[in-house]
N, CA, C and O atoms as a Maestro MAE file, in Angstrom:
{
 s_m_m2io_version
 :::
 2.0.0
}

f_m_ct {
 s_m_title
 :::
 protein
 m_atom[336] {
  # First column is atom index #
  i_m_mmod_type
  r_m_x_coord
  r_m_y_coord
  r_m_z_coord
  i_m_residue_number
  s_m_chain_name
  s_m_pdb_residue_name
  s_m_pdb_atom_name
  i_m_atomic_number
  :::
  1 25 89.260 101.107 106.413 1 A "UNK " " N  " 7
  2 3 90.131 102.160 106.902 1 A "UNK " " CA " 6
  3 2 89.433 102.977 107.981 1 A "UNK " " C  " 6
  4 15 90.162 103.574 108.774 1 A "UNK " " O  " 8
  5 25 88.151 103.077 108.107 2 A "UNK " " N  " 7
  6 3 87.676 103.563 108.502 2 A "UNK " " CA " 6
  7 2 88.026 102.710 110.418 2 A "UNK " " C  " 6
  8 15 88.742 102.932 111.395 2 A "UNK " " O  " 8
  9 25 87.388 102.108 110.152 3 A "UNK " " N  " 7
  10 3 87.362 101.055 111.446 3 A "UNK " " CA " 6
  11 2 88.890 101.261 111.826 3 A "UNK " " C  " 6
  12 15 88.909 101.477 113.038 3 A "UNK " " O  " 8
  13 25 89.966 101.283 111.397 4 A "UNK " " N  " 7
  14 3 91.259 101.302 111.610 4 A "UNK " " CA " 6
  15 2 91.567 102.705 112.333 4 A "UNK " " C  " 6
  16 15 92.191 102.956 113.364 4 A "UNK " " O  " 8
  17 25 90.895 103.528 111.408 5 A "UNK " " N  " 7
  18 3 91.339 104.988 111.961 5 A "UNK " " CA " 6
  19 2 90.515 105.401 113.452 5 A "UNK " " C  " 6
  20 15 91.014 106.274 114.162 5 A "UNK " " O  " 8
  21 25 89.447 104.832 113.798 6 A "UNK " " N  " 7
  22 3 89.016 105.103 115.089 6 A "UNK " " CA " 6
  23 2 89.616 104.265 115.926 6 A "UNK " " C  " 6
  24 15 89.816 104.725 117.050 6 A "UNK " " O  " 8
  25 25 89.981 103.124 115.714 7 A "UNK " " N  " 7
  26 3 90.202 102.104 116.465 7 A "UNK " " CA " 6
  27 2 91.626 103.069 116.973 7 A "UNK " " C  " 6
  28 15 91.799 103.347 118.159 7 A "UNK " " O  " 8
  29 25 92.515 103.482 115.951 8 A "UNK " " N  " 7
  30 3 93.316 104.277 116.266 8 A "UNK " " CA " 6
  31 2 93.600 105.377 117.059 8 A "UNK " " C  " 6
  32 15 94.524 105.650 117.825 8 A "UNK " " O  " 8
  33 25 92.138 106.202 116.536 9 A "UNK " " N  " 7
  34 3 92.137 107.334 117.738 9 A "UNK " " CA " 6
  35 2 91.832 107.224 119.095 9 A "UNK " " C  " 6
  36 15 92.040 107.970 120.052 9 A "UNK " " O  " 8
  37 25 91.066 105.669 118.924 10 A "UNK " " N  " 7
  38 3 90.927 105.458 120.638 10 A "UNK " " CA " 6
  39 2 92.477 104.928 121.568 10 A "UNK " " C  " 6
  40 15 92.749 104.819 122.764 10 A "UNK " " O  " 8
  41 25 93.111 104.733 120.484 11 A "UNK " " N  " 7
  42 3 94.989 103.869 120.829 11 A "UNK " " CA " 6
  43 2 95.084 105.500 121.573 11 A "UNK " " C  " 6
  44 15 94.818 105.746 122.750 11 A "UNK " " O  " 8
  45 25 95.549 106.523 120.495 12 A "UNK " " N  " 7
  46 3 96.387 107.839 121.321 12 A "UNK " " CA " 6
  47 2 96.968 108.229 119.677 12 A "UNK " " C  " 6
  48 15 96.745 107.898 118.512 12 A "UNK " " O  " 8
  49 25 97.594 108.884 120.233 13 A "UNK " " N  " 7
  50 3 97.964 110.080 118.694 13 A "UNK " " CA " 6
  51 2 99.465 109.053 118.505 13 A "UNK " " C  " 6
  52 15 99.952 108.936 117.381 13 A "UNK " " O  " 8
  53 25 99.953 108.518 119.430 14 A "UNK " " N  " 7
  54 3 100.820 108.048 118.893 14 A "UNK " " CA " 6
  55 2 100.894 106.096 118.821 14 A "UNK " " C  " 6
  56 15 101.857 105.431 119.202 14 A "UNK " " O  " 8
  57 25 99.850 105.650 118.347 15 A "UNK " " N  " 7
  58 3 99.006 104.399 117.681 15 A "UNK " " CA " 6
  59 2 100.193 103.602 116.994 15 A "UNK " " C  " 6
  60 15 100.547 104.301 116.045 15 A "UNK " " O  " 8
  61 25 100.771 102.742 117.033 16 A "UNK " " N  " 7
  62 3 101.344 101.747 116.189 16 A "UNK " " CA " 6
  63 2 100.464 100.819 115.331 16 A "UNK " " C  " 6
  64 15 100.772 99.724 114.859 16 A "UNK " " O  " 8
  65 25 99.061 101.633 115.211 17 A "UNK " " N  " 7
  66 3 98.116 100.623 114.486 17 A "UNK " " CA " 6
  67 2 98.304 100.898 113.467 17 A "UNK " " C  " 6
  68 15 98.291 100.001 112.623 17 A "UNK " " O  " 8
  69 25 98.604 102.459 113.017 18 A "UNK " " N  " 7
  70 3 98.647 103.326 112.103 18 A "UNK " " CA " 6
  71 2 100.292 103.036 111.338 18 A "UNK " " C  " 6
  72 15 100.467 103.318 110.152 18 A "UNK " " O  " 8
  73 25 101.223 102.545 112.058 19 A "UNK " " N  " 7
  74 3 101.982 101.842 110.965 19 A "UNK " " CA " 6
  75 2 101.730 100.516 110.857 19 A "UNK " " C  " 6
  76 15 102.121 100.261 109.717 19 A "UNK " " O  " 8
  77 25 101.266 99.383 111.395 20 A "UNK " " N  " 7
  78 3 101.274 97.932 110.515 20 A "UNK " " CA " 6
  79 2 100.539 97.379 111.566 20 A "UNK " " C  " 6
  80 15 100.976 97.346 112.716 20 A "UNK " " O  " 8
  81 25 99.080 96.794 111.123 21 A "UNK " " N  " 7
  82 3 98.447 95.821 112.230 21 A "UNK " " CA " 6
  83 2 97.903 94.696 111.531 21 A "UNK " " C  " 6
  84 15 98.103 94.906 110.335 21 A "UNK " " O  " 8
  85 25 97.259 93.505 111.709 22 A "UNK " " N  " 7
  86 3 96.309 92.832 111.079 22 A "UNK " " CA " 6
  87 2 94.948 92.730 111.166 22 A "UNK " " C  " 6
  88 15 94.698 92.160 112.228 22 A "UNK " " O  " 8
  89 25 94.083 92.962 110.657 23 A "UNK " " N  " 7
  90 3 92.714 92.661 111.567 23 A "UNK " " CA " 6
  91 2 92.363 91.817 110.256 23 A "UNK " " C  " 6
  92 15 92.591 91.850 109.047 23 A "UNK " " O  " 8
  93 25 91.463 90.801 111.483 24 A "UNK " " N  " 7
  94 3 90.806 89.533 110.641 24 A "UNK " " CA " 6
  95 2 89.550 90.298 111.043 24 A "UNK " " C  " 6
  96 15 89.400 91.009 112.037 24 A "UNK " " O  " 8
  97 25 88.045 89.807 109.378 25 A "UNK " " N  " 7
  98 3 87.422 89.898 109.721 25 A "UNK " " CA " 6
  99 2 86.634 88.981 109.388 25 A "UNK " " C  " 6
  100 15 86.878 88.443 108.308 25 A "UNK " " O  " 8
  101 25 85.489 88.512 110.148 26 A "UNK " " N  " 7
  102 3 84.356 87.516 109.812 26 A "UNK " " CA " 6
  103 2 83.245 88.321 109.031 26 A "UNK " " C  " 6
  104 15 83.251 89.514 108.728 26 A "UNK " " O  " 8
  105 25 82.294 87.360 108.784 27 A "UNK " " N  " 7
  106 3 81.017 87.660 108.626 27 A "UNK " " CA " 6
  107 2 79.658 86.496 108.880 27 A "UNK " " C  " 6
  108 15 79.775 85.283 109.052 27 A "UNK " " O  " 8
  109 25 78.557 87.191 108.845 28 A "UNK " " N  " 7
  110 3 77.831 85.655 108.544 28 A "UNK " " CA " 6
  111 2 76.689 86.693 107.628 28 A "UNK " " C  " 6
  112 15 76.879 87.765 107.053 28 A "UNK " " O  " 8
  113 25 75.440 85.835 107.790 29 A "UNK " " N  " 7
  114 3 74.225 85.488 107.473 29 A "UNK " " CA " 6
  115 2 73.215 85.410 108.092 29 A "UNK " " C  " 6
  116 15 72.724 84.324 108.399 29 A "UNK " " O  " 8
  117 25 72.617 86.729 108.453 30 A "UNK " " N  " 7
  118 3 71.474 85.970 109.310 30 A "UNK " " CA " 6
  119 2 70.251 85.259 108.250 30 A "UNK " " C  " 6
  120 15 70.511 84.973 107.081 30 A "UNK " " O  " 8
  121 25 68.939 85.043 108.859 31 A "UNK " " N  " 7
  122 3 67.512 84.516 108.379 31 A "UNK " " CA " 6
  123 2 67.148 85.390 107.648 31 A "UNK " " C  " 6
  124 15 66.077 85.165 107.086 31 A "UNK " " O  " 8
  125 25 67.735 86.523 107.381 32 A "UNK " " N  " 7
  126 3 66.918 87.408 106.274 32 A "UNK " " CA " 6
  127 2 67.937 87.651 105.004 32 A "UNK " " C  " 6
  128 15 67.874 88.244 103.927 32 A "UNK " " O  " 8
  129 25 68.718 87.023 105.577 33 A "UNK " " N  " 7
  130 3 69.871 86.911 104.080 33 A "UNK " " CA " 6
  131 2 70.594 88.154 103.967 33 A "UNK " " C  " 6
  132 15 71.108 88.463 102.892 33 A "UNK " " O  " 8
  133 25 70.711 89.173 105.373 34 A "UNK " " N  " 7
  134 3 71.460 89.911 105.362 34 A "UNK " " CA " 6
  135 2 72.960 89.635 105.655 34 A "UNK " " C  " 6
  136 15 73.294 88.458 105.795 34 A "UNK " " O  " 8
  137 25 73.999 90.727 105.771 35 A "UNK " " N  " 7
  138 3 75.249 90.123 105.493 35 A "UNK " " CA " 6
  139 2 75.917 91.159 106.743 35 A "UNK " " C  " 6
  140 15 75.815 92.362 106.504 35 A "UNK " " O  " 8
  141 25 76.456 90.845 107.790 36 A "UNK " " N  " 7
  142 3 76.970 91.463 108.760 36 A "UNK " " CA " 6
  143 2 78.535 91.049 108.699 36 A "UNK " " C  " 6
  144 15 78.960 89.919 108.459 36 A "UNK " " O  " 8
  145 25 79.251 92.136 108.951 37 A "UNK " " N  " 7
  146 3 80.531 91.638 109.349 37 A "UNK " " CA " 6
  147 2 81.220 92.011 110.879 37 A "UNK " " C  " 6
  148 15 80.789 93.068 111.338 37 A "UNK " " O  " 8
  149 25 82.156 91.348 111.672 38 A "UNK " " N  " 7
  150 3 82.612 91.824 113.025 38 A "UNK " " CA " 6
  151 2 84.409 91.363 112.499 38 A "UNK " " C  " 6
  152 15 84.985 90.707 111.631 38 A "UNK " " O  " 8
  153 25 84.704 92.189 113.652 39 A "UNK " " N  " 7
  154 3 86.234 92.106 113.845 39 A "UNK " " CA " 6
  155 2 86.388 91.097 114.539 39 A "UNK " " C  " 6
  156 15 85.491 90.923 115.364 39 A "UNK " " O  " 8
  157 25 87.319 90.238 114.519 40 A "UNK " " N  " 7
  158 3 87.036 88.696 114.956 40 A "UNK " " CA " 6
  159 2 89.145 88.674 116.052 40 A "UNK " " C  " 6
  160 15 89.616 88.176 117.075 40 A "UNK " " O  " 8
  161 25 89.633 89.581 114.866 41 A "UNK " " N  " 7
  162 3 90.877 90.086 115.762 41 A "UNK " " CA " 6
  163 2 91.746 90.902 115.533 41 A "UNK " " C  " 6
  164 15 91.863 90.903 114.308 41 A "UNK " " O  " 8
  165 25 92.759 91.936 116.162 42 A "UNK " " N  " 7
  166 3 93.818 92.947 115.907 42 A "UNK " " CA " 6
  167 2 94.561 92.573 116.460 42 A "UNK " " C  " 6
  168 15 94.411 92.247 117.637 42 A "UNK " " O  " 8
  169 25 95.703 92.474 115.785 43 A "UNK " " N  " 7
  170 3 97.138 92.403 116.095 43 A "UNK " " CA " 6
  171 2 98.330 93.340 115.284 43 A "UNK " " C  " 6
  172 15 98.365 93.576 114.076 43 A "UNK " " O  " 8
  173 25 99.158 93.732 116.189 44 A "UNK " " N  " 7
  174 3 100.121 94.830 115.614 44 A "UNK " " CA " 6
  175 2 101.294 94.212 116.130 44 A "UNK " " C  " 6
  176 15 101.496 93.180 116.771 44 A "UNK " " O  " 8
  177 25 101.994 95.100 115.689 45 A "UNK " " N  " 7
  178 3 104.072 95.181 116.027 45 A "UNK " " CA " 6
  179 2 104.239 93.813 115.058 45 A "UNK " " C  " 6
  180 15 103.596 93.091 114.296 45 A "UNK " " O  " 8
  181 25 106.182 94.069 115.912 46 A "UNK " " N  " 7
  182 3 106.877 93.161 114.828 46 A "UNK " " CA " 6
  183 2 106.898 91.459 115.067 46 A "UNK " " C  " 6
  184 15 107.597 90.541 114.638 46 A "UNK " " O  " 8
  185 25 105.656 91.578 116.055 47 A "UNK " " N  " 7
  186 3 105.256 90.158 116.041 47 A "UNK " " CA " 6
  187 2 103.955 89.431 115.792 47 A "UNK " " C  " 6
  188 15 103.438 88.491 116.394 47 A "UNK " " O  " 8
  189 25 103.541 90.177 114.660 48 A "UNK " " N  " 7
  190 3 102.468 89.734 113.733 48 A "UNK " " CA " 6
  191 2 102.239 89.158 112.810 48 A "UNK " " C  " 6
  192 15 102.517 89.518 111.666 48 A "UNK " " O  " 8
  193 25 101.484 87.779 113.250 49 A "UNK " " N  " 7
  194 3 101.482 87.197 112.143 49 A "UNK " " CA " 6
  195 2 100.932 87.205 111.045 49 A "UNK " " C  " 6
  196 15 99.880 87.741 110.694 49 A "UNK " " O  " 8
  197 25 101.745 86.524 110.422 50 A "UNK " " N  " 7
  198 3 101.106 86.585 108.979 50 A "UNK " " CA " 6
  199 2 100.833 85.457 108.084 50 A "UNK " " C  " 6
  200 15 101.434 84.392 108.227 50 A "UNK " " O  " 8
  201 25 99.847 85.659 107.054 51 A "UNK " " N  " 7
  202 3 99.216 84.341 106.348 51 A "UNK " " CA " 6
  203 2 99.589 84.698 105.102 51 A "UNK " " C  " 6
  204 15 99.780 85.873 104.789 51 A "UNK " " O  " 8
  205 25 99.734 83.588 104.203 52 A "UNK " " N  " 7
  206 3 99.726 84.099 102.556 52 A "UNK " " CA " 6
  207 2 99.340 82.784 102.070 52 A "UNK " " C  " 6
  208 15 99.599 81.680 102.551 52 A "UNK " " O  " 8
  209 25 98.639 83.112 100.974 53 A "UNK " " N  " 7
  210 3 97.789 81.537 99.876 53 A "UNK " " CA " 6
  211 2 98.934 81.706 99.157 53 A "UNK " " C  " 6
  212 15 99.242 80.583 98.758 53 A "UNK " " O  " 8
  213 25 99.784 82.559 98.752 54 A "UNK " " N  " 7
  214 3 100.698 82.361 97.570 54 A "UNK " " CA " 6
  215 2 101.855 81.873 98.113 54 A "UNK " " C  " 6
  216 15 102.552 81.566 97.146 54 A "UNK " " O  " 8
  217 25 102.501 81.610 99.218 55 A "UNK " " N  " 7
  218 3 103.708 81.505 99.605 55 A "UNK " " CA " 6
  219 2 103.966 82.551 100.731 55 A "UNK " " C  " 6
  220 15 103.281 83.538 100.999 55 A "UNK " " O  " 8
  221 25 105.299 82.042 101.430 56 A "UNK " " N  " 7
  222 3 106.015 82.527 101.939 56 A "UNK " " CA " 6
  223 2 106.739 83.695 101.390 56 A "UNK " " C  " 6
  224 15 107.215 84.325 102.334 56 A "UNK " " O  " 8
  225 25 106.980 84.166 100.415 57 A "UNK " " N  " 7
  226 3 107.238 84.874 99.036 57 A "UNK " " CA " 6
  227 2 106.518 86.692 99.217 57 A "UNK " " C  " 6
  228 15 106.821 87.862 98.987 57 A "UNK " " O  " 8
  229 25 105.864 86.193 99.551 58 A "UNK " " N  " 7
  230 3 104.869 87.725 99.632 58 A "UNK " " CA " 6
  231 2 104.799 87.964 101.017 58 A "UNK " " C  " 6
  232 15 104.506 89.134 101.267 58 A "UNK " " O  " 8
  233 25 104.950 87.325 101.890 59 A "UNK " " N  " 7
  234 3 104.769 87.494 103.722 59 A "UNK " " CA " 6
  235 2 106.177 88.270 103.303 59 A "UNK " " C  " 6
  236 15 106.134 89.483 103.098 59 A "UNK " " O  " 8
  237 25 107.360 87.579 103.188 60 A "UNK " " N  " 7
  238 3 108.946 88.347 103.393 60 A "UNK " " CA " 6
  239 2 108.743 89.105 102.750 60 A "UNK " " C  " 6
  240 15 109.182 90.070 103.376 60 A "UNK " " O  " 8
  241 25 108.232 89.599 101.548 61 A "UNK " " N  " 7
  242 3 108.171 91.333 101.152 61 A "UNK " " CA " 6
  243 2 107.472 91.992 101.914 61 A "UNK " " C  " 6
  244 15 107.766 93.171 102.108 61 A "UNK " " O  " 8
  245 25 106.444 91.453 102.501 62 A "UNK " " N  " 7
  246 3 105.605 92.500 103.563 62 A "UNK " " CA " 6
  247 2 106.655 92.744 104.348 62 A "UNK " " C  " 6
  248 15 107.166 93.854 104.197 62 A "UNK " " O  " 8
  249 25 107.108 92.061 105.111 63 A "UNK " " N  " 7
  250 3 108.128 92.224 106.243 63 A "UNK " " CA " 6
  251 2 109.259 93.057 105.999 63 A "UNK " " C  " 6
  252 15 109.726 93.998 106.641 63 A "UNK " " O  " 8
  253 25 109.677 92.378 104.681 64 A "UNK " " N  " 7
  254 3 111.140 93.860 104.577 64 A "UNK " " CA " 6
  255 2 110.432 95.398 104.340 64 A "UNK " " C  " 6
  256 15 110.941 96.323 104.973 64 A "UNK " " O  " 8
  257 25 109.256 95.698 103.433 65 A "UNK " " N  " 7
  258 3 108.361 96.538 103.724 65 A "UNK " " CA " 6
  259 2 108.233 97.523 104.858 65 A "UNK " " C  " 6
  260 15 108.258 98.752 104.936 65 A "UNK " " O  " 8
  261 25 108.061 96.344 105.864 66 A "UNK " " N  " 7
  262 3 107.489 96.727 107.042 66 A "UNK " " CA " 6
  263 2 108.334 97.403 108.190 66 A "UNK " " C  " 6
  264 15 107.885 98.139 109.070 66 A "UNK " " O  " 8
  265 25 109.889 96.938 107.977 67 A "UNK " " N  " 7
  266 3 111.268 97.235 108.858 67 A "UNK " " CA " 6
  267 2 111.388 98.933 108.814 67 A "UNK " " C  " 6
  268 15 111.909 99.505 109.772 67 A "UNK " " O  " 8
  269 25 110.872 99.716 107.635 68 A "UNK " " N  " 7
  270 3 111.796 100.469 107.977 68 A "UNK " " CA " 6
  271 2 110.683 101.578 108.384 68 A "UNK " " C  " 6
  272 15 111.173 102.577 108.909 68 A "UNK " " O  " 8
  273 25 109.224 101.580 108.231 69 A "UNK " " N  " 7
  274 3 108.368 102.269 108.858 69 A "UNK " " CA " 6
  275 2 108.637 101.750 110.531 69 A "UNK " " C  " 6
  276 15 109.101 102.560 111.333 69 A "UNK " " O  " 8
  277 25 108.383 100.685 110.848 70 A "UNK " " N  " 7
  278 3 108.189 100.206 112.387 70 A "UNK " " CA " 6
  279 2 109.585 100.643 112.898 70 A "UNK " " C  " 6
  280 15 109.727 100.593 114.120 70 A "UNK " " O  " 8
  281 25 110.551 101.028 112.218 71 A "UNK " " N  " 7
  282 3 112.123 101.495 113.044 71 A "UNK " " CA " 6
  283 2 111.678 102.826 113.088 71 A "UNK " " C  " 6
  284 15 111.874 103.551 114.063 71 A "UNK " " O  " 8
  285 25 111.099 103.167 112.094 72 A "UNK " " N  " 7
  286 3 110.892 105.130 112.270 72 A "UNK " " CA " 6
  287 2 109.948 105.340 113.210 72 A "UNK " " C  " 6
  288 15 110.050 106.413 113.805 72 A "UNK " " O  " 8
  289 25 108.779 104.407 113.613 73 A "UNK " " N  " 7
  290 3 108.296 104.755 114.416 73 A "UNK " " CA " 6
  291 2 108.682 104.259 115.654 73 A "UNK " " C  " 6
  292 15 108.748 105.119 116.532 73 A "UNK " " O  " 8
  293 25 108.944 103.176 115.965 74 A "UNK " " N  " 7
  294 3 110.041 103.107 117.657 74 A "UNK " " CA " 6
  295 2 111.164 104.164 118.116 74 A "UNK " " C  " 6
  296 15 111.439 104.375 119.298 74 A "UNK " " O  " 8
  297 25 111.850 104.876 116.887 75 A "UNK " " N  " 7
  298 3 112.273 105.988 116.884 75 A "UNK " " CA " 6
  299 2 112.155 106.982 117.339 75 A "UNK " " C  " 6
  300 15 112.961 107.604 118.032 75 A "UNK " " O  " 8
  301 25 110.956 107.309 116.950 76 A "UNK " " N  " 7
  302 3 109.740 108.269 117.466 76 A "UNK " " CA " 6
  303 2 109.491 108.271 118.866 76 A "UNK " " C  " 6
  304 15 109.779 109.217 119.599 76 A "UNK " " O  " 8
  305 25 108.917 107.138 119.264 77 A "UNK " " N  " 7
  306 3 108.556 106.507 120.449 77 A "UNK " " CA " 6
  307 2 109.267 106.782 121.435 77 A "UNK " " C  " 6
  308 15 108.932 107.447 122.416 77 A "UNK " " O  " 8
  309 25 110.724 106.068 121.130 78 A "UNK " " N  " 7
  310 3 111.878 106.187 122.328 78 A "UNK " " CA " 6
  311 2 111.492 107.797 122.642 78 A "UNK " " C  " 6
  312 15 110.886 108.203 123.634 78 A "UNK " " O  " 8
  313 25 112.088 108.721 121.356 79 A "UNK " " N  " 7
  314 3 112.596 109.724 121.435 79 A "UNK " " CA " 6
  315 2 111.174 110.639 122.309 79 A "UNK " " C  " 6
  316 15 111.471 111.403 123.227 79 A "UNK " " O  " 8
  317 25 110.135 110.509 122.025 80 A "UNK " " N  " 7
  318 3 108.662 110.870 122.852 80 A "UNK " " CA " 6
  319 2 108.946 110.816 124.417 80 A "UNK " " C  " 6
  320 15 109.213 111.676 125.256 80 A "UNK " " O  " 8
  321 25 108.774 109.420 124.449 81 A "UNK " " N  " 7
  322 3 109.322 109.011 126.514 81 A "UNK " " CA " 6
  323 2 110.439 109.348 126.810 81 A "UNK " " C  " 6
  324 15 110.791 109.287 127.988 81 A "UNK " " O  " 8
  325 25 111.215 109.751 125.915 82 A "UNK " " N  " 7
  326 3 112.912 110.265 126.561 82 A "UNK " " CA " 6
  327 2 113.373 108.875 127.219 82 A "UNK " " C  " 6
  328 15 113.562 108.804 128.433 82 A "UNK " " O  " 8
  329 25 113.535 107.835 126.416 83 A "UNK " " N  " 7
  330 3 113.996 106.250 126.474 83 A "UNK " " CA " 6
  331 2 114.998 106.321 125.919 83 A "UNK " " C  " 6
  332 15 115.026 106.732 124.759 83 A "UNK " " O  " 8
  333 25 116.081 105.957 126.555 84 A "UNK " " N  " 7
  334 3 117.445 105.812 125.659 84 A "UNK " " CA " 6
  335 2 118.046 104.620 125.526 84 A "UNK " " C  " 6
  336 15 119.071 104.516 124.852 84 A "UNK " " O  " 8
  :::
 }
 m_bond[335] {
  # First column is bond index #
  i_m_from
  i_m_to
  i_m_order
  :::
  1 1 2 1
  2 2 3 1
  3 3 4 2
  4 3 5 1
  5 5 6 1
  6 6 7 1
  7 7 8 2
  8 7 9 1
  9 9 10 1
  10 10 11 1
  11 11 12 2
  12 11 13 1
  13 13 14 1
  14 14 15 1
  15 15 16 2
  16 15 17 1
  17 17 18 1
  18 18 19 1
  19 19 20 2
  20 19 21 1
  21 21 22 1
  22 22 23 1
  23 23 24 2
  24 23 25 1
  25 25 26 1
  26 26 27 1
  27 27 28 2
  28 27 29 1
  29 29 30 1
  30 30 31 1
  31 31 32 2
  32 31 33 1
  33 33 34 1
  34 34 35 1
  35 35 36 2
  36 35 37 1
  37 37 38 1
  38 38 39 1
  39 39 40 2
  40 39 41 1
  41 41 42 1
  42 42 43 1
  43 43 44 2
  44 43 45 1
  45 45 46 1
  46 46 47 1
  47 47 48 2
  48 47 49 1
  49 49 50 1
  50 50 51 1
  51 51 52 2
  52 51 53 1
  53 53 54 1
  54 54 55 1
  55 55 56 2
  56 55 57 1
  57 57 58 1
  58 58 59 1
  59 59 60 2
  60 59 61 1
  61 61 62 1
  62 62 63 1
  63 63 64 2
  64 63 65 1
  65 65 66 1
  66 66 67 1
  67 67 68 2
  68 67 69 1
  69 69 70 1
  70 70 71 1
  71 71 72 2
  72 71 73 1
  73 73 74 1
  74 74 75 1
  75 75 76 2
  76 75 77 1
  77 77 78 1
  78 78 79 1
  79 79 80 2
  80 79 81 1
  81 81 82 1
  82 82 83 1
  83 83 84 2
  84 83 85 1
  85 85 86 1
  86 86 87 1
  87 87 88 2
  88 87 89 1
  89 89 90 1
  90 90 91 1
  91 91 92 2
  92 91 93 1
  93 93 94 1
  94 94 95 1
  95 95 96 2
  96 95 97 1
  97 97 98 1
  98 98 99 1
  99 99 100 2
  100 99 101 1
  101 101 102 1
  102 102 103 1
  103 103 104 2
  104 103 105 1
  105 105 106 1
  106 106 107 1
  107 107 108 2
  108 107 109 1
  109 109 110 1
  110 110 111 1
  111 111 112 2
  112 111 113 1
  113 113 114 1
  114 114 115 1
  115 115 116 2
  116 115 117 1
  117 117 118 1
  118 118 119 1
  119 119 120 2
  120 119 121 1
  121 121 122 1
  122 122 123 1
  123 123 124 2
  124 123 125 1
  125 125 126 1
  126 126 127 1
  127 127 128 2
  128 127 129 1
  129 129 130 1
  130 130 131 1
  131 131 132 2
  132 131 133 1
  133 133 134 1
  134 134 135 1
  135 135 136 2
  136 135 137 1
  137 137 138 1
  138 138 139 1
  139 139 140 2
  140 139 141 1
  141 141 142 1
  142 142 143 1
  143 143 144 2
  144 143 145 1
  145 145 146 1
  146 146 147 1
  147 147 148 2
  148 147 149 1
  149 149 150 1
  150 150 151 1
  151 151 152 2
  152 151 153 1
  153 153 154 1
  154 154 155 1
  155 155 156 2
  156 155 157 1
  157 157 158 1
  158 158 159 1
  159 159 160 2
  160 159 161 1
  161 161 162 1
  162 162 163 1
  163 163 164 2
  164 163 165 1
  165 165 166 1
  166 166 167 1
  167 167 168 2
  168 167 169 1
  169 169 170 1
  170 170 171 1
  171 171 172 2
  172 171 173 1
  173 173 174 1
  174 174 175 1
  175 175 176 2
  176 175 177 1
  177 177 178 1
  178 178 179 1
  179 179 180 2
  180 179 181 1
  181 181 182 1
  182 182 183 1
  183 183 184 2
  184 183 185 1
  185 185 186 1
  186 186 187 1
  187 187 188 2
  188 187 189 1
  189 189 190 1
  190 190 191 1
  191 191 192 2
  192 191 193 1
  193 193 194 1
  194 194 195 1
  195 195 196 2
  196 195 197 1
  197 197 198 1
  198 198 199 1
  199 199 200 2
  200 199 201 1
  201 201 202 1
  202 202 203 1
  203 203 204 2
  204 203 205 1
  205 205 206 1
  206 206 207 1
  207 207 208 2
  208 207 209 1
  209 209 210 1
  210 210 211 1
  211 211 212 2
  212 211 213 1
  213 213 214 1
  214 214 215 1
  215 215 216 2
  216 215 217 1
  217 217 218 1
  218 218 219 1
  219 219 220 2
  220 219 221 1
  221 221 222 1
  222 222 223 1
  223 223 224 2
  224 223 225 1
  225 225 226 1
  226 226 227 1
  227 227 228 2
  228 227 229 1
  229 229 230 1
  230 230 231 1
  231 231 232 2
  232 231 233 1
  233 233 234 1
  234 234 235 1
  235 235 236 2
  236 235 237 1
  237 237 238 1
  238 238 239 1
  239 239 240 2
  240 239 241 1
  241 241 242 1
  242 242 243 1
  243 243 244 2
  244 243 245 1
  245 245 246 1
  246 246 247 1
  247 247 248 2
  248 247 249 1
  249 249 250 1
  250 250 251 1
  251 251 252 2
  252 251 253 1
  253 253 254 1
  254 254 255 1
  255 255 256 2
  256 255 257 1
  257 257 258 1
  258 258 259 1
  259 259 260 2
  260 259 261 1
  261 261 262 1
  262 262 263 1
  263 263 264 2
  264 263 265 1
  265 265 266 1
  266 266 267 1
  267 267 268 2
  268 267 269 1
  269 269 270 1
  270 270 271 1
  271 271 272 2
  272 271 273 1
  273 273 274 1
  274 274 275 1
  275 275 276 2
  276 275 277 1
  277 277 278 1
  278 278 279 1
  279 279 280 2
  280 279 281 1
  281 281 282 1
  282 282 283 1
  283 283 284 2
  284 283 285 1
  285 285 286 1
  286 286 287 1
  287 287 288 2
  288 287 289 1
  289 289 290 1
  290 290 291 1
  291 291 292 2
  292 291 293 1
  293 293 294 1
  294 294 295 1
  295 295 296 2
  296 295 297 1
  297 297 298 1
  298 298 299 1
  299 299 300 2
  300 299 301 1
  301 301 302 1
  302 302 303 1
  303 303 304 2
  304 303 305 1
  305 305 306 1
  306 306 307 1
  307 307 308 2
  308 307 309 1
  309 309 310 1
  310 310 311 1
  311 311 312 2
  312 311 313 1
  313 313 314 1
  314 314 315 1
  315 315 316 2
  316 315 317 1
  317 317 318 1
  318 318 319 1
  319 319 320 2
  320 319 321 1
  321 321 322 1
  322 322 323 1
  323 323 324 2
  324 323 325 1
  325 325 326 1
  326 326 327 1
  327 327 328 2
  328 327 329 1
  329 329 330 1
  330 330 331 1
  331 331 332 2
  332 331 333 1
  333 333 334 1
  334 334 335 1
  335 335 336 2
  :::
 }
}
């Protein structure tokens, strides 16, 4: 969350990271058997994909989930830029 919330404040106060993004992350191993991790990728909006080991089943609940925050915030948005 942490990583999310700066990553955010560097977006702007009004961040669509902060309603629904994905970030993949890696890690490895170096020679001393320490354990590092990096952000490998971010992706947001309503064209993000998504993975599930259990099914398709749990992606469509994320998604209906996900409709009615991402409408309140395009909402927002329009209404910010004076977009009609």
């Amino acid at each position: 969350m942490d990583f999310i919330n700066r990553l955010a404040a560097l977006d702007g106060p009004n961040s669509s990271l902060l309603v629904f993004c994905r970030v993949d992350l890696s890690i490895f191993v170096d020679e001393g058997n320490k354990v590092s991790w990096f952000v490998n990728e971010v992706e947001r909006g309503a064209t993000t994909c998504l993975w599930g080991e259990q099914g398709s089943s749990l992606i469509g609940r994320i998604g209906a989930d996900l409709a009615w925050p991402l409408t309140t915030w395009i909402l927002a948005e329009k209404e910010r830029r004076n977009i009609s």
